[in-house]
C-alpha positions in Angstrom: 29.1 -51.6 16.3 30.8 -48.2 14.9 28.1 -48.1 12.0 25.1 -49.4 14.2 25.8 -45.7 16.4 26.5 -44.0 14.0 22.9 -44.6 12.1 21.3 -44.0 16.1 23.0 -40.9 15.4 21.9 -40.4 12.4 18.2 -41.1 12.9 18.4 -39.1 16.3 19.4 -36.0 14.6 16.5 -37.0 12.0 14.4 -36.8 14.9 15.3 -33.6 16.3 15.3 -31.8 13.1 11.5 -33.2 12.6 10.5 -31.8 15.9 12.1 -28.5 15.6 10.5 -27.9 12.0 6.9 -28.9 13.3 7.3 -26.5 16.2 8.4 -23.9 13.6 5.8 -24.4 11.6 3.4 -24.8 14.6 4.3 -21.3 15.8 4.0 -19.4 12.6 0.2 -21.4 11.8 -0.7 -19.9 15.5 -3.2 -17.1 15.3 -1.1 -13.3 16.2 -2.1 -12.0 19.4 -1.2 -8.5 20.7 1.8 -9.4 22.1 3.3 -11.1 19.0 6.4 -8.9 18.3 6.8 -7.6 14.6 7.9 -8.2 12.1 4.5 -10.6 12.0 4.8 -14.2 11.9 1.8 -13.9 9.1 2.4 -12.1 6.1 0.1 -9.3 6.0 -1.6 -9.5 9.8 -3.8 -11.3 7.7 -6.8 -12.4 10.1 -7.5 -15.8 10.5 -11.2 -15.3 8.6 -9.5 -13.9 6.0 -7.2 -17.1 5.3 -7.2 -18.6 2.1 -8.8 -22.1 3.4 -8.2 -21.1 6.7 -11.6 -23.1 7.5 -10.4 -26.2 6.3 -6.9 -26.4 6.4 -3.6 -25.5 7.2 -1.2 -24.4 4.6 1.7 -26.7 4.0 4.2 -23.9 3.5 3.7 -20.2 4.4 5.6 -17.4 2.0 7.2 -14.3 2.5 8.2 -14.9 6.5 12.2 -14.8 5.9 13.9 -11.5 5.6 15.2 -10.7 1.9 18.6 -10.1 1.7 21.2 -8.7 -0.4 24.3 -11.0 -1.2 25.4 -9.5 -4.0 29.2 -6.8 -4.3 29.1 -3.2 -4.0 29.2 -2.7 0.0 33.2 -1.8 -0.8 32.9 0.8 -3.1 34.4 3.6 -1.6 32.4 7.0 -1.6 33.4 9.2 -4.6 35.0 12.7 -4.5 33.8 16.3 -5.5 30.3 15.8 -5.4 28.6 19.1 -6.1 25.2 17.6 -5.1 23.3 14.1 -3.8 21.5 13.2 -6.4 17.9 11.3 -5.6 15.6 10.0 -8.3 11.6 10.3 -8.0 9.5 8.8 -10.7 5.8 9.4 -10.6 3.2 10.7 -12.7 3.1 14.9 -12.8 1.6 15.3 -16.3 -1.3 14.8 -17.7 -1.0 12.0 -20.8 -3.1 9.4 -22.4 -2.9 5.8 -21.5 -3.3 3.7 -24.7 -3.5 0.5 -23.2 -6.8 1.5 -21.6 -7.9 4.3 -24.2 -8.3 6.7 -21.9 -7.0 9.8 -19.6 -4.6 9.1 -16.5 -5.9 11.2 -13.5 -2.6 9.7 -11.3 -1.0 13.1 -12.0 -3.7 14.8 -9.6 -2.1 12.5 -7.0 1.5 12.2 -8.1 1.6 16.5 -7.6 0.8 15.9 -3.9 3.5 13.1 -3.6 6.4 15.1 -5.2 5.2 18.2 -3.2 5.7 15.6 0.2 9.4 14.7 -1.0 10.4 18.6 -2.0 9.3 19.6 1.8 11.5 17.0 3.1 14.5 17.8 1.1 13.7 21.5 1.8 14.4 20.6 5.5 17.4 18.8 4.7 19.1 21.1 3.1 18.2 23.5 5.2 19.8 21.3 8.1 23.0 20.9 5.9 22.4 18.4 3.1 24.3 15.3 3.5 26.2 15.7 6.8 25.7 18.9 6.7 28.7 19.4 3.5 26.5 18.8 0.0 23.2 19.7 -0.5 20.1 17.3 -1.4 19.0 17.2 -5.4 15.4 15.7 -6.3 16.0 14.5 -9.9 12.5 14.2 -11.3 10.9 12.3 -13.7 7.8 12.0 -15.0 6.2 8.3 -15.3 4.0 9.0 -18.5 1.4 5.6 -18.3 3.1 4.3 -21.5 3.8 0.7 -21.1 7.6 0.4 -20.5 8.5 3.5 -20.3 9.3 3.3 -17.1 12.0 1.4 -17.6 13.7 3.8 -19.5 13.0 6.4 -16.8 14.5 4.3 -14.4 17.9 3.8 -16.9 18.0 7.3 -17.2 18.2 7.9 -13.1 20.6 4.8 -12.2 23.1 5.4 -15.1 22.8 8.9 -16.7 22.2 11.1 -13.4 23.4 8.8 -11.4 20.9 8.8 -8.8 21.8 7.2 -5.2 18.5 5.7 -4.3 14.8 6.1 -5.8 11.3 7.5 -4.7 7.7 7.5 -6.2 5.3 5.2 -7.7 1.4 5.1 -8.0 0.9 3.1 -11.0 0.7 -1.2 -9.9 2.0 -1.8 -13.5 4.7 0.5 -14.1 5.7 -0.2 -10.8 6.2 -3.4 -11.5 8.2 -2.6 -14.5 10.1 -0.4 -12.8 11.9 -2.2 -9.7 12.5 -5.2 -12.3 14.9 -2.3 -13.9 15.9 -1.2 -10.4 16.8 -4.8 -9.7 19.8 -5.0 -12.5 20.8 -1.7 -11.9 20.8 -2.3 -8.1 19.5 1.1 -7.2 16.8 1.2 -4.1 13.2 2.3 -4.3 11.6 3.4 -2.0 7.9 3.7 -3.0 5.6 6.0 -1.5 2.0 5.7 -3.5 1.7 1.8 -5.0 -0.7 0.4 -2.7 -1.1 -2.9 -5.1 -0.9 -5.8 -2.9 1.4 -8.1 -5.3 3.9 -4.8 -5.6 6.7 -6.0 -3.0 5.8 -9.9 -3.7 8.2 -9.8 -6.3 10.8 -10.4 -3.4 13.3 -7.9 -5.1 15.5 -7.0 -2.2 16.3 -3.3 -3.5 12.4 -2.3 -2.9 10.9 -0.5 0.1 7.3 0.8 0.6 5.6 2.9 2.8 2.1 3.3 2.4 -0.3 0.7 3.7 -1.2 -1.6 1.0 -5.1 -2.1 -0.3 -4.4 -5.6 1.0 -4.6 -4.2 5.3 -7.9 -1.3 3.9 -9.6 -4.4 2.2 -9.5 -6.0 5.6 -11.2 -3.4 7.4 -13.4 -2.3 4.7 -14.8 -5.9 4.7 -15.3 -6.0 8.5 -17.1 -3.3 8.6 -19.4 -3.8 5.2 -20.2 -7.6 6.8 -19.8 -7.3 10.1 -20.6 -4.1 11.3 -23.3 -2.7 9.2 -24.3 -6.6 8.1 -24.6 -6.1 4.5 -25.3 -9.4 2.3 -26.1 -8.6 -1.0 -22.7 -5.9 -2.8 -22.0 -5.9 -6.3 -18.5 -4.6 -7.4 -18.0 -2.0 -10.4 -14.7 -1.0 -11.1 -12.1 0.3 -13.7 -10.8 -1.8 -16.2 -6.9 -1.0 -15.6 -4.6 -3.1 -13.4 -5.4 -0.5 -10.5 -8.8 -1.7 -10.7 -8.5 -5.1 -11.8 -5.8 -6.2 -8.7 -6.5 -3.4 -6.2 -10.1 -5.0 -5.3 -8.9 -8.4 -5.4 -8.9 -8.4 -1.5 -11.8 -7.4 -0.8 -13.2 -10.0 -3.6 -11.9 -12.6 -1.4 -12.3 -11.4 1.6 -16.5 -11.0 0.8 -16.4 -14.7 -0.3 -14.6 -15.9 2.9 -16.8 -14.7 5.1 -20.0 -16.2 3.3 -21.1 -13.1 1.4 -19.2 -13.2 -2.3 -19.8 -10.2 -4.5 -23.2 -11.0 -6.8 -21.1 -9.2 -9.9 -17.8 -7.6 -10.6 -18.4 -5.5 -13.4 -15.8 -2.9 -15.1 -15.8 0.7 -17.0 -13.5 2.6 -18.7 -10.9 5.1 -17.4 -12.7 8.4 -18.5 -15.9 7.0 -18.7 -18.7 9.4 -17.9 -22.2 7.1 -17.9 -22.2 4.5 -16.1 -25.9 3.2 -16.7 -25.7 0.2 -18.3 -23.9 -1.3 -15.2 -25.9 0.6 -12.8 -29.1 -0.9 -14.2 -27.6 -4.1 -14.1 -26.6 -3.8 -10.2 -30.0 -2.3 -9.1 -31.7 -5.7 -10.7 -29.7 -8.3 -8.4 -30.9 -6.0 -5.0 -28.1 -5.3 -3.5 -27.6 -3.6 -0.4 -23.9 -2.2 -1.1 -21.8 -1.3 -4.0 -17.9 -1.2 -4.3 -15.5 0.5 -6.9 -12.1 1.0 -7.5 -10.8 3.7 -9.3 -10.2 7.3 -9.6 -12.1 10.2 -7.8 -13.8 11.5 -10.8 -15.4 8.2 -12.0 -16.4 7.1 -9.1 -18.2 10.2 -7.9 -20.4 9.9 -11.1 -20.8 6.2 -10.4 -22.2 7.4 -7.0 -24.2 10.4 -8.0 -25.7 8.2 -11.0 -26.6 5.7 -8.6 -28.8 8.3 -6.2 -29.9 9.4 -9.6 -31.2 6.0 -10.4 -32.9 5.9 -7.3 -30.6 3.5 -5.2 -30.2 6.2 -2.4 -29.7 3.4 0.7 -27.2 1.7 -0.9 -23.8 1.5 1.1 -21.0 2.9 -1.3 -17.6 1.2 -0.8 -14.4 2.2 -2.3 -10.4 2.7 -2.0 -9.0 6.0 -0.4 -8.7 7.5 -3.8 -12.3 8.9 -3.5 -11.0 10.9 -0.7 -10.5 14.4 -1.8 -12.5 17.0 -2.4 -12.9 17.0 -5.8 -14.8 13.6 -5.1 -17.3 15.7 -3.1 -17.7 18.5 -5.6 -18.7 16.4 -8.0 -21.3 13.8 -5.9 -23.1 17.2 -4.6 -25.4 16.7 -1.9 -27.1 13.7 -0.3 -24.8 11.5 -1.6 -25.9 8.9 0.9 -23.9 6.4 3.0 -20.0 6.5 1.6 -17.0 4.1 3.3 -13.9 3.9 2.2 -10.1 2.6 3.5 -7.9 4.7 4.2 -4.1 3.9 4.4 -3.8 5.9 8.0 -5.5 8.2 10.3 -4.6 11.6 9.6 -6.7 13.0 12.8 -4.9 12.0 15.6 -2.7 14.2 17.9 0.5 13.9 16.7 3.1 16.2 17.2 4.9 15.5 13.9 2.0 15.2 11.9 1.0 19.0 13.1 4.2 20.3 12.3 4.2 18.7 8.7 0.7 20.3 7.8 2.0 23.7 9.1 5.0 23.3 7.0 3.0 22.1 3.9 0.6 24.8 4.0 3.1 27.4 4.4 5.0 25.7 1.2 2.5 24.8 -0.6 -0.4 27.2 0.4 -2.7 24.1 0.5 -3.8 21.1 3.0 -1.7 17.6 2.4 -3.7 14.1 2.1 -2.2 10.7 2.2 0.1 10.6 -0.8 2.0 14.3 0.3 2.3 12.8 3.7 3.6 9.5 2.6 5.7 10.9 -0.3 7.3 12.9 3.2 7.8 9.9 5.0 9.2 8.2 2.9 11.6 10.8 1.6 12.2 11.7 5.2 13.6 7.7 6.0 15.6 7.5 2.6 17.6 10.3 3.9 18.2 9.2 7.4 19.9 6.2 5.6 21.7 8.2 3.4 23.1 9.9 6.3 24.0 6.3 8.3 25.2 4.2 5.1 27.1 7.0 3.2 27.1 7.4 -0.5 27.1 3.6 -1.5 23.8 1.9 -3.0 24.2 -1.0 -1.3 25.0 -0.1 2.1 21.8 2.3 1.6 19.6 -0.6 0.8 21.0 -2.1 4.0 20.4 1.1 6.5 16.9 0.7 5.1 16.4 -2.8 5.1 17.4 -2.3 8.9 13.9 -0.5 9.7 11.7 -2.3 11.2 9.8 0.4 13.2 9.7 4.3 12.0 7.3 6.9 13.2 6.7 9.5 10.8 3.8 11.8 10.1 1.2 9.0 9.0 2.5 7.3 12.3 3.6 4.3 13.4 4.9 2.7 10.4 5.9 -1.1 10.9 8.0 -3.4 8.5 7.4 -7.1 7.6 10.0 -9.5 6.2 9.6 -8.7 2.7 10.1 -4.8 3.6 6.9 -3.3 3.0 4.4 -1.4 5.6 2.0 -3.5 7.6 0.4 -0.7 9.8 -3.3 -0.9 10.4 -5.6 1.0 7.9 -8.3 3.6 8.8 -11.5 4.2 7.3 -13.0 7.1 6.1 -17.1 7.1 6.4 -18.8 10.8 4.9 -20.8 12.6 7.7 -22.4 15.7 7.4 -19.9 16.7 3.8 -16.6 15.8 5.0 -14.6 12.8 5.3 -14.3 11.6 9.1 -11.8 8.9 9.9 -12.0 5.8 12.6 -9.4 3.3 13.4 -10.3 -0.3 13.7 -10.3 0.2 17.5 -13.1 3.3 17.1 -15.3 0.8 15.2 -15.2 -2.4 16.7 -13.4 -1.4 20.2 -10.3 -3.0 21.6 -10.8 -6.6 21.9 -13.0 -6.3 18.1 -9.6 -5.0 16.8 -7.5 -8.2 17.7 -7.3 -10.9 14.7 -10.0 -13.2 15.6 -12.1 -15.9 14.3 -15.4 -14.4 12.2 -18.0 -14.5 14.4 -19.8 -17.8 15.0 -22.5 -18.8 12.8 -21.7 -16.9 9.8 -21.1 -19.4 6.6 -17.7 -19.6 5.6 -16.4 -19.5 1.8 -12.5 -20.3 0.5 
């Protein structure tokens, strides 16, 4: 009798465990509404249009929903004596060098300047406050991330064991990255990183590595919906740079045009430092398409567009990533450069009290306006020390004060945290009117109930 209850019990705890995984899984296959607290039950926000399969079937497991932890030693370490300075690494590219993997010029120092110039501000202020509880001031070791593959790595060494460094900022390059936190994993240093926005950075689940920036992954969303859904496009070509930042940065929006029934007609590639561009152009203007999108750098892809016009494709839409965003992009493309989109990781127009004060202080340091990697460089710099100053000189209690954030506001705004500790806030775009940039938030574009994650709209033919 004792072993006919006891497998009732048995099978009834079966049972109960059967139900309570289904209604797990039931929950997180559930489309996000707007009361769905974060972090998101779907990695990414991704939309239910832009679900792999999402037409067809349900996934039978789901990835990157569980918080990543730490379990490792070093919380006890006690805080060491007679420290003459708080030593924090950055890592980015400042100088101008030659890639040889691609053959040709970086232009990432243009925008690794502006991200160190964000993180001096912010230690500026802390110092100025006190330093570290207001006893030792702040120290900004920096280091210059030169293209070269690997040597990032040995940057990275250099920080963690020769200087010592208590945490980590920077990071623009997707494959030194990479590299990079790999390093930071066995030294169990944290990153923070402030200028990656590949999408597979933080899917490496290393649970010492933070980043701020909106990821091409949330502006590939929006630039979608509002190439194929707002302005109805059907026929875009893609032409972008032949490095990883062009190779994995577009992969989104790749998918994203074949999942809602309008898959690019050709992905071709170019050079970094290329300067003519007309054997793909020609190529493009034969299939008839009604938009073109690039990734890469500012200066290439401002020839790209003003060989284009050139060409005689003047209607065209021209998509691309928020690096085209600057003004040397618009010095170069001249006038009538014709309808220009691109994502942007935030919206740096709206009334913000600490986003004012930041551009008054950059200008005054800096003599010069801040764009998204200054401001996220700040931000990021800005939460790095605010755990510094709750966890106390230990590595590992500083990875925890930061793995703690789920919610920050800083100067790009509301900046939100999903399980694997990377930002999921929504993207802005950044459409060319009149010679500047103006920028609109999902909501601007498609109004409030449009800005919810919905089905695509009915009738349109669906992809994978």
């Amino acid at each position: 009798m004792r072993h006919i209850q006891a497998f009732s019990l048995a099978v009834l705890i079966l049972v109960v465990s059967e139900t309570a995984v289904a209604a797990v899984q039931t929950g997180l296959a559930s489309p996000q509404s707007a009361s769905t607290p974060q972090p998101p039950e779907r990695y990414a926000n991704t939309p239910d249009r832009y679900m792999p399969f999402g037409r067809f079937a349900e996934p039978y497991k789901r990835f990157f929903l569980e918080p990543l932890e730490f379990l490792g030693p070093g919380r006890e370490k006690p805080e060491p004596e007679g420290l003459k300075s708080v030593k924090i690494g950055f890592l980015g590219p400042i100088q101008p060098t030659v890639s040889v993997a691609i053959g040709g010029a970086s232009h990432e120092e243009v925008l690794g300047i502006k991200m160190l110039q964000g993180m001096q501000l912010a230690f500026e202020e802390a110092n100025a406050r006190g330093g570290y509880r207001g006893r030792i001031p702040y120290e900004l070791v920096v280091r210059n991330d030169n293209g070269l593959w690997g040597s990032s790595g040995n940057e990275i060494i250099h920080l963690a064991y020769n200087e010592k460094v208590w945490a980590i900022l920077g990071g623009i390059d997707g494959a030194n990255s990479h590299i990079a936190i790999r390093v930071a994993l066995k030294a169990e240093v944290p990153w923070m990183n402030t200028g990656d926005t590949d999408p597979t950075f933080t899917e490496t689940k290393i649970p010492w590595v933070f980043r701020v920036i909106s990821d091409d992954r949330q502006m590939c969303y929006l630039l979608c919906d509002y190439a194929f859904q707002k302005l109805g496009l059907k026929r875009v070509a893609g032409l972008r740079a032949s490095n990883r930042y062009g190779r994995v940065n577009i992969d989104e929006f790749r998918d994203g045009s074949r999942r809602l029934g309008y898959p690019l007609l050709a992905e071709l590639q170019y050079k970094v430092g290329d300067t003519d561009f007309t054997p793909q152009l020609e190529r493009i203007k034969s299939l008839n398409v009604d938009g073109v999108v690039t990734y890469g750098d500012a200066p290439e892809s401002a020839l790209i567009l003003k060989q284009m016009r050139e060409m005689g494709m003047t209607k065209q839409v021209f998509l691309a990533s928020d690096r085209i965003v600057s003004e040397e992009f618009l010095q170069i493309v001249g006038q009538n450069p014709g309808p220009v989109v691109a994502g942007y990781p935030y919206d740096p127009t709206r009334d913000d009290r600490k986003l004012h004060e930041f551009r008054k202080a950059f200008r005054e340091r800096f003599n010069e306006e801040p764009e998204q990697y200054a401001a996220h460089g700040y931000d990021g710099a800005c939460m790095l020390i605010e755990a510094i100053e709750k966890a106390g000189l230990n590595r590992a209690l500083i990875r925890d004060a930061l793995a703690e954030i789920k919610r920050y506001h800083g100067v790009t705004g509301e900046i939100v945290f999903d399980y694997i500790q990377q930002d999921v806030s929504p993207a802005s775009l950044a459409i060319l009117e009149n010679g500047k940039f103006n920028f609109y938030t999902r909501e601007e574009l498609f109004g409030p109930e449009e800005g919810q994650t919905k089905q695509a709209a009915a009738g349109s033919p669906g992809g994978s």
